[in-house]
N, C-alpha and C positions, 0 to 999 in steps of 0.2 A: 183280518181287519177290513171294515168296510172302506169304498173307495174315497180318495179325499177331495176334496172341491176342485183343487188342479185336476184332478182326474179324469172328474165327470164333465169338468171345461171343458179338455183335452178332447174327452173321446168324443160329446158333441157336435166337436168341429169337424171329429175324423167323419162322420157320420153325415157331417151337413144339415143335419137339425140347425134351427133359425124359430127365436121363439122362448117363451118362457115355458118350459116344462109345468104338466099338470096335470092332477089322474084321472084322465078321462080317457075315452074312446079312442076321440081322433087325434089326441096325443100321442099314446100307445101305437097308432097304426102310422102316423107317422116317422116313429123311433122305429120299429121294429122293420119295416119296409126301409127304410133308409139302412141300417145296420145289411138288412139282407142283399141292398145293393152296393153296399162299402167292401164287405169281406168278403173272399170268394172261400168254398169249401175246396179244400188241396191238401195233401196229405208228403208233398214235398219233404219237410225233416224225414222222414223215416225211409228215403230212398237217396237221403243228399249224401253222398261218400265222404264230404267232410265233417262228417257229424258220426263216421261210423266207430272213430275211436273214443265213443261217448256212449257207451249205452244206457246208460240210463237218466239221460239230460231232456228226454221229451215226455217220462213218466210222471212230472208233478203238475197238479194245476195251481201251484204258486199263484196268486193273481197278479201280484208285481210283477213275475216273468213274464204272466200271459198278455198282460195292458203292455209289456213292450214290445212284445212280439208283434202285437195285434195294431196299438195303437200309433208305438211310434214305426214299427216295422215298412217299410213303403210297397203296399201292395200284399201284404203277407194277410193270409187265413189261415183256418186251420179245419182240423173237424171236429164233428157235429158236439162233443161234449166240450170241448176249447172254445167254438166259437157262441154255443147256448149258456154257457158258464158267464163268458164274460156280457153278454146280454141279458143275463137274469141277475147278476149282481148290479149292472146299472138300472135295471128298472126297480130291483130294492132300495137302491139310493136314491132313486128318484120316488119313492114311497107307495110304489104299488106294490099290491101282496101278490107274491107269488109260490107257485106249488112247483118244485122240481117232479118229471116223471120221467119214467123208460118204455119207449113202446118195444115192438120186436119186429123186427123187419120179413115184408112180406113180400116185396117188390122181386127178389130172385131165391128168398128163404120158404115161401107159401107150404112148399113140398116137404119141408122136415118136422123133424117135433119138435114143439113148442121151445124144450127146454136146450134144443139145439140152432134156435135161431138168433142171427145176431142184435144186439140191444142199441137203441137207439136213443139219445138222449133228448127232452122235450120241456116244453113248459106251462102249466095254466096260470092264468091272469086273471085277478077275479076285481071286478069295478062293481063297484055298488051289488045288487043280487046276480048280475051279470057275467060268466064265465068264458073265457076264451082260450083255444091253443094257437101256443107261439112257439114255432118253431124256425128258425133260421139256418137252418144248415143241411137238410137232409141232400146233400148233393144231386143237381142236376136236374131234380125233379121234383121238389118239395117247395111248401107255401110259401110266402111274400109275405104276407101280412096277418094280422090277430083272425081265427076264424069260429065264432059263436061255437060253444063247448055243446052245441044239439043238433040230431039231426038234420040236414039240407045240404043244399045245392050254396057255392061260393063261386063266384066268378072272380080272378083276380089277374086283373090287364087281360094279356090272351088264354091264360091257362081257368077252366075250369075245374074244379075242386070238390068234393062230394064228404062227406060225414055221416056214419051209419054205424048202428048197433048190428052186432055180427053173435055168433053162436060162441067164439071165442073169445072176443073182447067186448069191452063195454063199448068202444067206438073202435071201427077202421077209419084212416085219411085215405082216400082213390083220388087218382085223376083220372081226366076225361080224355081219352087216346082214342082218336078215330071213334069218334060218339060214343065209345064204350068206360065204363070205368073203370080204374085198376088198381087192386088196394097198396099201398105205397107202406104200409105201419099198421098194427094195431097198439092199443093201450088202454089202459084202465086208471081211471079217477087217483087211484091211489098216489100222495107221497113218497118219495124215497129223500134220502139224506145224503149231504154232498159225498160222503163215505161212497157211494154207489156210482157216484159218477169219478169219481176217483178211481176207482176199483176199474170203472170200464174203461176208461183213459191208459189206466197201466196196462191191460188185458192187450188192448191193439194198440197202443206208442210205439210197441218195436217189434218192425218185420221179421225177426229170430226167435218172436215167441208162436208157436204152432198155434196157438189162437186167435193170432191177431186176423182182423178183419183184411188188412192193406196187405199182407207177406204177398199177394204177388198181383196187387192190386195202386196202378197211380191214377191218383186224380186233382186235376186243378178246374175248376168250375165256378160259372159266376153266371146271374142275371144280370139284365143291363134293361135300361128303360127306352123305350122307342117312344111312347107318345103315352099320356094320363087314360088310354085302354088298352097300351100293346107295349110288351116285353117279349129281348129273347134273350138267350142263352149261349157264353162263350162255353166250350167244355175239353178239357182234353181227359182221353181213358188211354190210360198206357201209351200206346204210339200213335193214339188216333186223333185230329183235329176237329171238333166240326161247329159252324156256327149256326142258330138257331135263329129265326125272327117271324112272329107272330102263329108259331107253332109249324115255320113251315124251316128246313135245313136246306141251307143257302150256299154253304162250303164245306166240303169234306176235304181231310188229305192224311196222307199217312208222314206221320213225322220221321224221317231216315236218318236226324243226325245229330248229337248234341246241340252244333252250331245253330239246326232250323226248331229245335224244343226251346231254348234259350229265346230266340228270335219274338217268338209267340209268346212266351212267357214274359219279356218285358211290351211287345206291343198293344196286348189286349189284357193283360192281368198287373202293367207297372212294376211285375218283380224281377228284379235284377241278381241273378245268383249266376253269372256268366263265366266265374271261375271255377264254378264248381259242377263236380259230376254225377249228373240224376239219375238213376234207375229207371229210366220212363219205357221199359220195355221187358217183355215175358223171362228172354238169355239169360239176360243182367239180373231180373232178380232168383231166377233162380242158382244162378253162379255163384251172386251174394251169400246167397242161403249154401251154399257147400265150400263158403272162404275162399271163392273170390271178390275179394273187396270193389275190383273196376275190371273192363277188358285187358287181358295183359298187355305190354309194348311190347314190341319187337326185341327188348335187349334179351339176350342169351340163357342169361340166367332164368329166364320166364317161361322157358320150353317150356316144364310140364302144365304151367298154370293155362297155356296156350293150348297145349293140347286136351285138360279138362275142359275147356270156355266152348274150343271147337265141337265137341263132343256134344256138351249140351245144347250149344244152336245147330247144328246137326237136329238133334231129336223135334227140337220143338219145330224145325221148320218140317221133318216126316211128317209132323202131331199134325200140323194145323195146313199141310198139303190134304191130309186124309180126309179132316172134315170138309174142307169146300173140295174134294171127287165126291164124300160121299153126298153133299147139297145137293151137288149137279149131276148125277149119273142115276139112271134109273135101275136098282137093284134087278129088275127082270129082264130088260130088253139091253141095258148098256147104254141107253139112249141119251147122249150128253146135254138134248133140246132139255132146260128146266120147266119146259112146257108139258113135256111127257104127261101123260093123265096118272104113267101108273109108276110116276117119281119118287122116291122114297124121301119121306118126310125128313 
């Protein structure tokens, strides 16, 4: 069922839209930029431990569950099909015609085949002969605002943006990193039907299913506005912090404790889940994934679950000692300077 006028009240406000809605341009681009600075993309339920004896309560795009999650939830986002869902049903209720699509992710999938790379969910916007993509959620690194569905260059605040016909797709989205551009998605003009985004919602909703996108992946991420040319970016990736401002990172830190991921979760993203216990790290989820539910306590009976937990932080801290000796050490001399000429990539 389409949304109902409390609805689109409602989510207006959440949005900070001011104005009488109407389908033009600078309508659209102000719905759509306002929305992408309201909801942060975060992936939170699917690492929350109090949600773990639910499995399958994050699989539906119900839109009554989603508008409470989204709308009355304080601070809560979701991802990129949750949070494009409920943005493209409000811009049909506000009487724009809209095309659902799936690009495929190219930002760290470039390297595999096609039919193995992960799907992305998207939107075009079509105003009078006029087409745009709108997308609000690609975590961390994806557009702000409507961007003309042809070729060019888009500037949007500090982030520059590129659109281009490719050998594989009808268009890539790139951005501009260190003057260069980097393809972020491809996709093609084509339709798909909410069945598809349903389908990709259930695929990665729950870190136990071996397909999903997030199984050993957390993210909470958000744009923020600095001034009418310059935006940046809060971001947390698994245990790392770091804040963003006019393309330049200003604070990094490593998160070491439920109490300091909590801390930052209500200071810069408003969400308060202080009771409960996140996965925001490589251990945890993978302990998850072999039935441990959280780290064990101390009591007695938790020996063994103590001794799998140790086992597995054990390996990952070998894993990921190995990659920075092998960053820093030069495969033929030994040589720990990362200056070495003859450093191994």
């Amino acid at each position: 069922m389409p949304p109902t006028a409390v609805q689109i009240k409602e989510y207006l406000k959440k949005i900070g839209f001011e104005g009488e809605p109407s389908v033009t341009l600078e309508c659209l681009t102000q719905i759509v930029e306002a929305h992408s600075f309201a909801f942060p993309f975060e992936t939170l339920s699917l690492h929350d431990s109090h949600l773990d004896h639910r499995p399958n309560h994050r699989t539906s795009l119900n839109f009554d569950a989603l508008f409470r999650k989204l709308v009355h939830g304080n601070g809560r986002g979701g991802r990129c099909v949750e949070l494009n869902t409920l943005l493209q049903t409000m811009l049909k209720a506000l009487n724009f015609k809209v095309r659902p699509i799936l690009g495929e992710d190219l930002l760290m999938s470039s390297h595999l085949p096609r039919r193995k790379r992960p799907r992305h969910s998207a939107g075009i916007v079509k105003i009078g002969d006029d087409k745009f993509l709108v997308d609000a959620a690609f975590g961390g690194i994806g557009i702000i605002a409507p961007v003309p569905l042809k070729p060019g260059e888009y500037q949007q605040y500090s982030e520059k943006f590129r659109l281009t016909a490719s050998k594989e797709y009808t268009f890539e989205l790139q951005i501009y990193r260190n003057g260069q551009p980097q393809s972020i998605y491809g996709f093609s003009k084509k339709a798909v039907t909410q069945k598809a985004f349903a389908d990709l919602n259930k695929r990665n909703a729950n870190v136990l299913n071996t397909q999903s996108l997030f199984k050993t992946f957390f993210s909470c991420t958000k744009p923020f506005k600095i001034s009418e040319q310059q935006n940046g970016r809060y971001n947390i990736t698994n245990n790392k912090f770091s804040i963003s401002k006019d393309n330049n990172t200003t604070h990094r830190e490593k998160i070491d404790s439920q109490a300091r991921l909590h801390e930052l979760l209500g200071e810069y993203f408003n969400i308060d889940l202080s009771k409960h216990y996140i996965r925001h790290n490589e251990v945890d989820m993978l302990a998850y994934q072999q039935g441990i539910t959280r780290p064990p306590t101390l009591h007695r009976f938790n020996t063994r679950l103590k001794e799998r937990y140790q086992t597995i932080k054990d390996s990952v801290e070998t894993k990921n000692a190995a990659k920075e000796t092998a960053k820093a050490t030069c495969i033929v001399c030994d040589d720990p300077n990362p200056k070495c000429p003859k450093l191994n990539p």
